[in-house]
C-alpha positions in Angstrom: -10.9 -45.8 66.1 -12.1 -43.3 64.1 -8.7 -42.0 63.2 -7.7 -45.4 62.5 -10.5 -45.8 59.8 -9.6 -42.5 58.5 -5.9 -43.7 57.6 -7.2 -47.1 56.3 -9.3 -45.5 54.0 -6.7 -43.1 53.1 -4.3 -45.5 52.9 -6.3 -47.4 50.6 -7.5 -44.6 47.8 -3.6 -44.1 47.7 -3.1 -48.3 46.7 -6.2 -48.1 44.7 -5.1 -45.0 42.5 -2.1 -46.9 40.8 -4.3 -48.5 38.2 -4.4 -49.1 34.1 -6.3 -51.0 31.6 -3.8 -53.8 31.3 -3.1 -54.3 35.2 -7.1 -54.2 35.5 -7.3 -57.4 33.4 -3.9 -59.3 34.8 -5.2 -58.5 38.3 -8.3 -59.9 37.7 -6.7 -62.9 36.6 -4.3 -63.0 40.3 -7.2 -62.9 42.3 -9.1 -66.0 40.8 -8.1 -69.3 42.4 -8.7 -71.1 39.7 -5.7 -69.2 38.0 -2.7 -70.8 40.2 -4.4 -74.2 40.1 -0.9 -75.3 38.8 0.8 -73.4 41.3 -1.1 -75.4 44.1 -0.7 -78.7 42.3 3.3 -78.2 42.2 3.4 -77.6 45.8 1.2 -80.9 46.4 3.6 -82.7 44.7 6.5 -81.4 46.4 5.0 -82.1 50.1 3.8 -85.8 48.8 8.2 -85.9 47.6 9.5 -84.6 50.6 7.0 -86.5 52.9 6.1 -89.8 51.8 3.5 -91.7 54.5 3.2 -88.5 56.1 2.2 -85.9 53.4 -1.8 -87.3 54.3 -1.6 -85.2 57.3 0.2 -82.5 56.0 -2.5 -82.4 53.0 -5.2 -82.7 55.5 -4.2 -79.9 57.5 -4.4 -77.7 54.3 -7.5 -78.6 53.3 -9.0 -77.6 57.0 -6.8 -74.9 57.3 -8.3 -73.0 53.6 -11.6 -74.4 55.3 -11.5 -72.6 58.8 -9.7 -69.5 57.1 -12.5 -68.8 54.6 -15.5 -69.8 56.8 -14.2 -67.9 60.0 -13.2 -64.8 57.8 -16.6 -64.7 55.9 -19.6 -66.4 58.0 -17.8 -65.1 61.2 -16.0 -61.9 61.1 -17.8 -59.9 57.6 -21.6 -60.8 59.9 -20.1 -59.8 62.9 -18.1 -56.5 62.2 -20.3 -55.4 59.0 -17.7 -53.3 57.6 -18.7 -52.0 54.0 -16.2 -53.2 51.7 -14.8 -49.8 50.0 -16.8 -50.9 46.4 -20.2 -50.5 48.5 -19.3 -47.5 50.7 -21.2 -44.6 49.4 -18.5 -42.1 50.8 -16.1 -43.6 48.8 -18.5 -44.1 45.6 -17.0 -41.8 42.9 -13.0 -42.5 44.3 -12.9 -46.3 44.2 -11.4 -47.8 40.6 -13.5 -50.7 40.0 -12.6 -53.2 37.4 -15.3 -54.7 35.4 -18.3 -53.6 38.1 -16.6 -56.2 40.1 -17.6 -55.3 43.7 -17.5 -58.1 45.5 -19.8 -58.9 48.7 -20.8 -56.4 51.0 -18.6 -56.8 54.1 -14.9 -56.9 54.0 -13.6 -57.3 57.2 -11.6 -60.0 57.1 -10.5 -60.6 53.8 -10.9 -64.6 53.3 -8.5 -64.3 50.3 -5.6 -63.0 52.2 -6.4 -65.2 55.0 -6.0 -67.9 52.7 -3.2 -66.3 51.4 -0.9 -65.8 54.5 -2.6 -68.9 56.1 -1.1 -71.4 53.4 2.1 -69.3 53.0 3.1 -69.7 56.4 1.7 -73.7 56.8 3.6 -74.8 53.6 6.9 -72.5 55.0 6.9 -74.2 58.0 6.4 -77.9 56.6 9.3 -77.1 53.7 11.5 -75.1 56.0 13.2 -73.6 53.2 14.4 -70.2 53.4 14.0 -69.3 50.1 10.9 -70.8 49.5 9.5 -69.2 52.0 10.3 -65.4 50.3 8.8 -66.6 47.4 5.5 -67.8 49.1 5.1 -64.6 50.9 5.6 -62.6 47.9 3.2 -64.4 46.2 0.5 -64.1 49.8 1.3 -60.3 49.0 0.5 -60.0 45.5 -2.8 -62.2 45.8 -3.5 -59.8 49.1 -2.6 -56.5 47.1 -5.0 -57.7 44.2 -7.4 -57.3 46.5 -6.7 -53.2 47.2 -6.1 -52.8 43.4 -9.4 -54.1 42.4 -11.5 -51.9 45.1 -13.1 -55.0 47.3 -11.0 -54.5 50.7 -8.7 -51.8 52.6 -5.4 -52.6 54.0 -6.9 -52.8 57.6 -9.1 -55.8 55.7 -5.8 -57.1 54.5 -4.0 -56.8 57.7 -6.9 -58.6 59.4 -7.2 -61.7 57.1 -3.5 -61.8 57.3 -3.3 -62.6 61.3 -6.4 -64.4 61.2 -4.3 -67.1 58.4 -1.2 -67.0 60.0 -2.6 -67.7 63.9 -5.0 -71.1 62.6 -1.9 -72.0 60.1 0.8 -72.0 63.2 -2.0 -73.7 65.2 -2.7 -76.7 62.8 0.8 -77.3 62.1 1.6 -77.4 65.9 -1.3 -79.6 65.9 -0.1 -81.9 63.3 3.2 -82.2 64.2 2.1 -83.0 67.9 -0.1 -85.7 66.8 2.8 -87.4 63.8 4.8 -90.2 65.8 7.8 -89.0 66.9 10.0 -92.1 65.7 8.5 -90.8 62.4 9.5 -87.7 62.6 13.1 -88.2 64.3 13.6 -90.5 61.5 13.4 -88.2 58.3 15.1 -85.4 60.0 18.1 -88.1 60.4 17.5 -88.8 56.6 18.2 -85.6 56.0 15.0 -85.6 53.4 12.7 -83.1 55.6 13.3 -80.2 54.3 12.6 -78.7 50.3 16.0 -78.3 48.4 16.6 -75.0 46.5 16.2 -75.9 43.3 12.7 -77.2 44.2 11.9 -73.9 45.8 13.1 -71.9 43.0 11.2 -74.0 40.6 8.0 -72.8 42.7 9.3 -69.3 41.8 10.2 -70.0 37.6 6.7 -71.5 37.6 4.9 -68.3 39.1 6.6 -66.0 36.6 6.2 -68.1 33.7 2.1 -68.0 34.7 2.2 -64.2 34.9 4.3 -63.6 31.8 2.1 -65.9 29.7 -1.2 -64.3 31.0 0.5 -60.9 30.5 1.4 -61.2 26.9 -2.2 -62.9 26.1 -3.7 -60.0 28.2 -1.4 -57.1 26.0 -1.9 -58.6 23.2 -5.6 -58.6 23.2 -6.0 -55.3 24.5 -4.0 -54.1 20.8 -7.1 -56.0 19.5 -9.6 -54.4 21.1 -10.9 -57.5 23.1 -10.7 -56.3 26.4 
């Protein structure tokens, strides 16, 4: 166990050291919820389009799922493993970057962002069952996750953690769900051929993600030339 902390630890100072002054502001700005608010509301949309009467449950299940993801990762696992988060471990005190004295809480196993992350990745994948869509989500369930390393609050093991924790209670409630829809329902879409999201709606999930992290990128740049930041 020991050895394994070791690597974690190692592993992280070496994710941690790839840092600058304008990827210390953008990442502060991936990690915040509130920043992809557009991002969530697109994919709302496209589950209410795709499935009609049915996106209530579908909509539901999300709602429990970011529920059960968070609470589990922070009242249950953080109080029960107590694992110093690398910004409070004094070992690590004078080789962590921190951004902005951002240190987060003092536990960090799970992380409840990448549980959210990989949770809500792999629940929407499985409702759109669109390949592409689904390399885009977990590209994006990477880069929230990694903003997490870059800014100092979890390791990788952390990371890892949240990530099974998400993807085990998102498989569960959409085996749940789909259990519980009628099956005359469901039979009957699939005929319709209208189940699944097209590419182009996939892609658009993709245009919109860039277009959010170019726009914050040039604001960010350009207020760093003026000495705001």
């Amino acid at each position: 166990m020991e050895a394994l902390v070791g690597i974690d630890s190692q592993l992280f100072l070496w994710f941690n050291s790839f840092n600058s002054h304008f990827w210390d502001i953008l990442m502060m700005f991936v990690t915040r919820k509130e920043f992809w608010i557009a991002f969530y509301l697109l994919i709302l949309y496209q589950i209410i389009k795709i499935k009609t009467k049915e996106s209530a449950w579908w909509i539901i299940g999300i709602l429990v799922l970011v529920l059960l993801s968070d609470q589990i990762s922070s009242s249950v696992f953080k109080n029960l493993f107590e694992r110093l988060r690398p910004s409070h471990n004094p070992d690590l005190q004078n080789l962590v970057h921190i951004v902005k004295d951002y240190r987060g809480g003092k536990f960090g196993f799970v992380s409840a962002h990448s549980a959210n992350a990989f949770g809500f990745a792999l629940f929407t994948s499985l409702i759109f069952k669109n390949r592409i869509y689904t390399f885009i989500i977990f590209g994006w369930a990477i880069l929230v996750a990694y903003s997490r390393i870059y800014l100092g609050v979890h390791y990788p093991g952390d990371i890892i953690g949240g990530m099974l924790l998400g993807l085990t209670l998102a498989y569960g409630l959409y085996s749940f769900i789909k259990y519980k829809l009628p099956s005359k329902s469901l039979n009957y879409r699939n005929y319709r051929g209208v189940n699944t999201l097209t590419n182009s709606s996939a892609l658009l999930v993709l245009y919109l993600i860039i277009v959010q992290l170019l726009c914050v990128g040039l604001v960010v740049r350009k207020l760093i030339s003026y000495g705001v930041f």
